[in-house]
C-alpha positions as CSV (number, residue, x, y, z in Angstrom):
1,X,146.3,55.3,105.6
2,X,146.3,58.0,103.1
3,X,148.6,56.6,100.8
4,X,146.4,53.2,100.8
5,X,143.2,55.2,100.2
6,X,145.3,56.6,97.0
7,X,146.4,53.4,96.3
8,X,142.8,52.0,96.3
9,X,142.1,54.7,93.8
10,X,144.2,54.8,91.5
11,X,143.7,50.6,91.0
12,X,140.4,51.1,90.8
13,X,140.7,54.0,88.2
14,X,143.0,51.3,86.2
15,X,140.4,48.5,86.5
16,X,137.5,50.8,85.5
17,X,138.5,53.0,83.3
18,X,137.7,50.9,80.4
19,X,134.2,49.8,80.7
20,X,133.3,53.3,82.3
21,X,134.8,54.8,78.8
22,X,133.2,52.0,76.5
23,X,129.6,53.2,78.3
24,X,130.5,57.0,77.5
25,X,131.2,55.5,73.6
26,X,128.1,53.5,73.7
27,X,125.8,56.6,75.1
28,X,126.8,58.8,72.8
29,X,126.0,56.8,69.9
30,X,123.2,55.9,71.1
31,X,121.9,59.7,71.5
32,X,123.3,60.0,68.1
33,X,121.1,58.1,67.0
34,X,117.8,59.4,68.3
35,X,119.5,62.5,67.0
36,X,118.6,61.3,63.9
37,X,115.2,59.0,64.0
38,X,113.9,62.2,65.5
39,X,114.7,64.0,62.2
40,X,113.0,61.4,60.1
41,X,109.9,62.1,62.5
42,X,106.6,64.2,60.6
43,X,105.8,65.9,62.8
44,X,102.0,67.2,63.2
45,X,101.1,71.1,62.5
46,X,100.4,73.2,65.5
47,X,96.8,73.3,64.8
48,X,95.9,69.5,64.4
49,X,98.5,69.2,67.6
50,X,96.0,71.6,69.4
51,X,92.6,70.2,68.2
52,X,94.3,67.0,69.3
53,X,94.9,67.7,72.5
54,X,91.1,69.6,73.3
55,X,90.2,66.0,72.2
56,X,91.9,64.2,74.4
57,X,91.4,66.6,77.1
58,X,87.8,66.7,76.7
59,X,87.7,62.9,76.7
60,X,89.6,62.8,79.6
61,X,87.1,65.4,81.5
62,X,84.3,62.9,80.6
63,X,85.6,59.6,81.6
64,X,86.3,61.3,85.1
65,X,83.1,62.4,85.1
66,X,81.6,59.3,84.8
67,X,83.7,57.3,87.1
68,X,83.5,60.3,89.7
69,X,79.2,59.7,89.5
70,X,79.7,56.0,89.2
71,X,81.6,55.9,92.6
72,X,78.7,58.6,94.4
73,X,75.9,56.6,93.0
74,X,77.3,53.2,94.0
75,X,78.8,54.4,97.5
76,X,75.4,56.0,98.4
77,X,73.6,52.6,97.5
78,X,76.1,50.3,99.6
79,X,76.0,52.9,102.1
80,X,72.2,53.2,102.1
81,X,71.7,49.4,101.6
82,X,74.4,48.4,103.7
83,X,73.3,50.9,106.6
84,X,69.8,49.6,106.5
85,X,70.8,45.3,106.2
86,X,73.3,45.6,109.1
87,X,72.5,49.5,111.4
């Protein structure tokens, strides 16, 4: 049984080997080349990143605001309309 289960391996090892190998070639190429894409990148000062990102957080804040009060306001009315129609 054991020498079977090694069998098993090693044929599969023999089968495999190349396509798992080809992948290894092909992924490290291919972080190669983000490698260097991201070295072509400009990347933005610290200070525009961090006005940025007050931006987007305040933006953020204010949208959730607004959906949060659009939700009370319109579950209150088809809870107080609803209530009313049908209690």
């Amino acid at each position: 049984m054991v020498a079977a289960v090694a069998l098993a391996a090693v044929v599969a090892l023999a089968v495999w080997r190349e396509p798992v190998f080809a992948f290894g070639g092909r992924a490290v190429g291919y972080l190669r080349e983000v490698r260097a894409e991201l070295r072509k990148v400009s990347w933005p000062p610290l200070e525009d990143l961090r006005k940025s990102t007050l931006v987007i957080i305040a933006f953020v804040l204010a949208i959730g605001l607004v959906i949060g009060l659009m939700d009370f306001v319109f579950s209150k009315l088809l809870i107080d309309v609803l209530g009313r129609a049908f209690g």
